[in-house]
N, C-alpha and C positions, 0 to 999 in steps of 0.2 A: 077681956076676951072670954068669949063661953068656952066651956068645956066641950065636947063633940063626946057623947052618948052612942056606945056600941050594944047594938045587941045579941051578939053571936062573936065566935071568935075568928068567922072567917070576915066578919065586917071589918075587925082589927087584921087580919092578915091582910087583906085585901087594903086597906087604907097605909100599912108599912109599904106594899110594893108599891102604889102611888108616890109616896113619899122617896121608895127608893129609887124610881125611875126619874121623877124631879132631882134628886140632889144628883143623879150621874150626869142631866141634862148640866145640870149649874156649872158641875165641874168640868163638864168640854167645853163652855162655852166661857169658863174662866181660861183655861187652858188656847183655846183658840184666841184669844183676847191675845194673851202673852206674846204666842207664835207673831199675831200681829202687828204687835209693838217692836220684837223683834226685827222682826221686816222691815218697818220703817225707820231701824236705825242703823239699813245698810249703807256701806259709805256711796255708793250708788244713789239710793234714795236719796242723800242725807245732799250728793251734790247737783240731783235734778233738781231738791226743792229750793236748795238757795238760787241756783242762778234760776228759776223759775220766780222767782220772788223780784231778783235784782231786774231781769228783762221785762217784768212788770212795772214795778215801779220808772222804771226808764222810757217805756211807750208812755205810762200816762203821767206823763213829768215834763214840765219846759224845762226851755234847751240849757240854762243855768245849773239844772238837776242834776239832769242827764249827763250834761259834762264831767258835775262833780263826781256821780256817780261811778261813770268809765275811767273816770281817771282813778279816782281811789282801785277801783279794781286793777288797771293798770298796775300801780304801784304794789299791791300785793302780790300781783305774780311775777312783779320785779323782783321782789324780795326773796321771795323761795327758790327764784333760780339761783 
């Protein structure tokens, strides 16, 4: 990696506020990342995407699947009541 050659000290002032403006950008967009993740491991989300997954798999499944499928499910919410 070259070295970057200042010639004045506002060329260095001016390349810090660059740099400071970059690392606050990194850090909302680490930050909004997180909130993100967050989000998606609401119990809400968490029970769109399985039965979005299971009514997936079941449309595109013959009928052997699909049975097994609804039935397994069946039996799980046998179990928790």
């Amino acid at each position: 990696m070259m070295k970057k050659q200042f010639n004045s000290i506002e060329e260095i002032n001016h390349e810090l506020k660059i740099l400071d403006v970059k690392r606050d950008l990194e850090f909302h967009r680490m930050v909004k990342s997180f909130d993100d993740l967050k989000e998606a491991f609401t119990p809400f989300k968490l029970l769109r995407s399985t039965f979005g997954s299971v009514t997936s798999l079941v449309s595109n499944s013959n009928g052997i699947q699909a049975f097994l499928v609804s039935t397994l499910i069946k039996f799980i919410f046998k179990k928790r009541s």
